[in-house]
C-alpha positions in Angstrom: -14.0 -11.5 -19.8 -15.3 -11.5 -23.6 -13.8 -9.9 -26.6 -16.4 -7.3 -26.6 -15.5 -5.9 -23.1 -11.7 -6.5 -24.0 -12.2 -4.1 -26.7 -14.5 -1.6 -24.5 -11.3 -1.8 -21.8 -9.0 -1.4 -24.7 -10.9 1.8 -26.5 -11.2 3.1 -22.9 -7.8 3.2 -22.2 -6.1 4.2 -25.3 -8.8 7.4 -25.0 -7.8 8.0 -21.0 -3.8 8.0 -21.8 -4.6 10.3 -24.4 -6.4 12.6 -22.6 -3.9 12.1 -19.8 -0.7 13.0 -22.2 -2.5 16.4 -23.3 -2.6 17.3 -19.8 0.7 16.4 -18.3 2.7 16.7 -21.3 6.1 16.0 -19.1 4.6 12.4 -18.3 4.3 9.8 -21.3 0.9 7.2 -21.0 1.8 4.1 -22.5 -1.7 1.3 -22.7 0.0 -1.8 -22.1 -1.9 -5.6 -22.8 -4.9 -4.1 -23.1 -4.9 -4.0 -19.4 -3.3 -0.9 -17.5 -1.9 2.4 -18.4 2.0 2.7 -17.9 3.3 6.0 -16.8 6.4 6.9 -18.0 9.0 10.2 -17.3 11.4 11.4 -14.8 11.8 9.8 -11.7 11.2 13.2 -10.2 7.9 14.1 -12.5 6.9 10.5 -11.7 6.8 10.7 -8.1 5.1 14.3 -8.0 2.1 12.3 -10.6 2.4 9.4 -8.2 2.2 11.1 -4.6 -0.9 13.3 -5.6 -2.9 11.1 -7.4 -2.0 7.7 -6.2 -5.6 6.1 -5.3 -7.7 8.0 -7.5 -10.8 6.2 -9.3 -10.8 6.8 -12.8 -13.8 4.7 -13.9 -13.2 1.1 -13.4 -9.5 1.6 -13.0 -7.5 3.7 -10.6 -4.0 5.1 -10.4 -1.2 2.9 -8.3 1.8 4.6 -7.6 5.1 2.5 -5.4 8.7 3.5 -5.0 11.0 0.4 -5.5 14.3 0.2 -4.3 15.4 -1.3 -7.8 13.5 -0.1 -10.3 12.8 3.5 -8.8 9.3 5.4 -9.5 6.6 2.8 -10.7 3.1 4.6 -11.8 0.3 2.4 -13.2 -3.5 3.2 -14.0 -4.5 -0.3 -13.4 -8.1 -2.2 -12.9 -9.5 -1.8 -9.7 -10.6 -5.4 -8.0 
């Protein structure tokens, strides 16, 4: 990867968790490394986001939803392979 698509992924992102925070303003969307999209709320408000969209394409990246018996509700917007 090259600095230049770094930067496209980067300007990408940070526009995509905006937009995403304007329309579930109960959910925060934090870009993390550059890389993925962490999705942050109640475990509750997690899971309903997570369940319904889990699997959908955004683009080049797409939305990744587990529940883990430690750490509860884990939502991610992450780059598809």
């Amino acid at each position: 990867m090259n600095l230049s698509s770094i930067l496209l992924n980067e300007g990408y992102l940070d526009n995509l968790a905006v937009k995403l925070s304007k329309k579930f303003p109960h959910l925060k969307f934090y870009v993390k490394f550059g890389e993925r999209i962490d999705v942050k709320g109640s475990q509750q408000d997690m899971a309903d986001f997570g369940n319904k969209y889990h699997g959908q394409v955004l683009g080049d990246y797409e939305v990744f939803h587990t529940d883990d018996d430690d750490q509860g509700e884990i939502v991610r917007i992450i780059k598809r392979d």
